[in-house]
C-alpha positions as CSV (number, residue, x, y, z in Angstrom):
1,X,0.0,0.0,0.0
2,X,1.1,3.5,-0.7
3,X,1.6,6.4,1.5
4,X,0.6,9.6,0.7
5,X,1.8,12.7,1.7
6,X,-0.4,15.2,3.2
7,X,-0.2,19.2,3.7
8,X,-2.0,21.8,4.5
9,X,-5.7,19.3,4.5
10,X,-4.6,18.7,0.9
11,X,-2.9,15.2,-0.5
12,X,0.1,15.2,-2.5
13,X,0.0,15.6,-6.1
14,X,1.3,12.0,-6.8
15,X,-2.4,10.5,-5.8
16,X,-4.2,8.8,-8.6
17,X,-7.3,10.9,-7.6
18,X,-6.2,14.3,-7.1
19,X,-8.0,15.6,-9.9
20,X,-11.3,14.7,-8.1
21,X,-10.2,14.7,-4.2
22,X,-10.7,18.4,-3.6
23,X,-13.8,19.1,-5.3
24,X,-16.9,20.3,-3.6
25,X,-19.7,17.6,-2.6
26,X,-21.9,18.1,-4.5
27,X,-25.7,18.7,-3.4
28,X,-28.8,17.5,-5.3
29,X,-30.9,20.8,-6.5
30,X,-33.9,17.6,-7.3
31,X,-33.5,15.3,-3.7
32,X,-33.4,16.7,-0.4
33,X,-30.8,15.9,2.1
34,X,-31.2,12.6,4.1
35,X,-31.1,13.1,7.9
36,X,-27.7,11.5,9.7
37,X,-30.5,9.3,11.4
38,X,-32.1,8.1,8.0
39,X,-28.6,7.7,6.2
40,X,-27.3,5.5,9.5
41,X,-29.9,2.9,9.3
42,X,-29.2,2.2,5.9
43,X,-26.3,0.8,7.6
44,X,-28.1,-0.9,10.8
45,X,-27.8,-4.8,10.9
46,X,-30.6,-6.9,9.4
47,X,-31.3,-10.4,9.5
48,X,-30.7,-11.4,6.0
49,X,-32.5,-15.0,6.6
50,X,-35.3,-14.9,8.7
51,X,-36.4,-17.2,10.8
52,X,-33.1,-19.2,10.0
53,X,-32.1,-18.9,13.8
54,X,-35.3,-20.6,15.1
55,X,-34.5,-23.6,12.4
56,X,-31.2,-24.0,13.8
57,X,-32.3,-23.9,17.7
58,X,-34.7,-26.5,16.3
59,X,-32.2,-28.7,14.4
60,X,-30.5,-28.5,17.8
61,X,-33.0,-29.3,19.7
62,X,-33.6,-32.6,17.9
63,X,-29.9,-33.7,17.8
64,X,-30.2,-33.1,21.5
65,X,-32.5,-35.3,21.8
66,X,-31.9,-37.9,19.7
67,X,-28.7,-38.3,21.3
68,X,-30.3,-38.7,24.5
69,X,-32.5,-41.4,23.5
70,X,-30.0,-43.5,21.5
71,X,-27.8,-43.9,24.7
């Protein structure tokens, strides 16, 4: 990995994305801002699969106590 040199808030010439770095963010003139609190639960966990805990409590459940029987 490459270091970079930084001065004055600004990185070295030598970046690949100088050209780009120290533009202004643009802002939509169309969409209004998203709130921190709407753009940080974009990011909140989610369960991807659900219900897939309760089938593997339950697939544990019967190993249990299948093993428990056989012995």
């Amino acid at each position: 990995m490459t270091d970079y040199q930084v001065n004055n808030g600004y990185i070295s010439s030598d970046w690949p994305y100088e050209d780009i770095v120290n533009l202004p963010h643009h802002v939509s003139k169309k969409h209004p801002q998203m709130s921190a609190e709407k753009r940080a639960a974009q990011f909140a966990p989610f369960a991807a699969l659900t219900g897939y805990e309760d089938v593997i409590d339950e697939a544990a459940r019967l190993n249990e106590e299948k093993m428990l029987t056989e012995t």
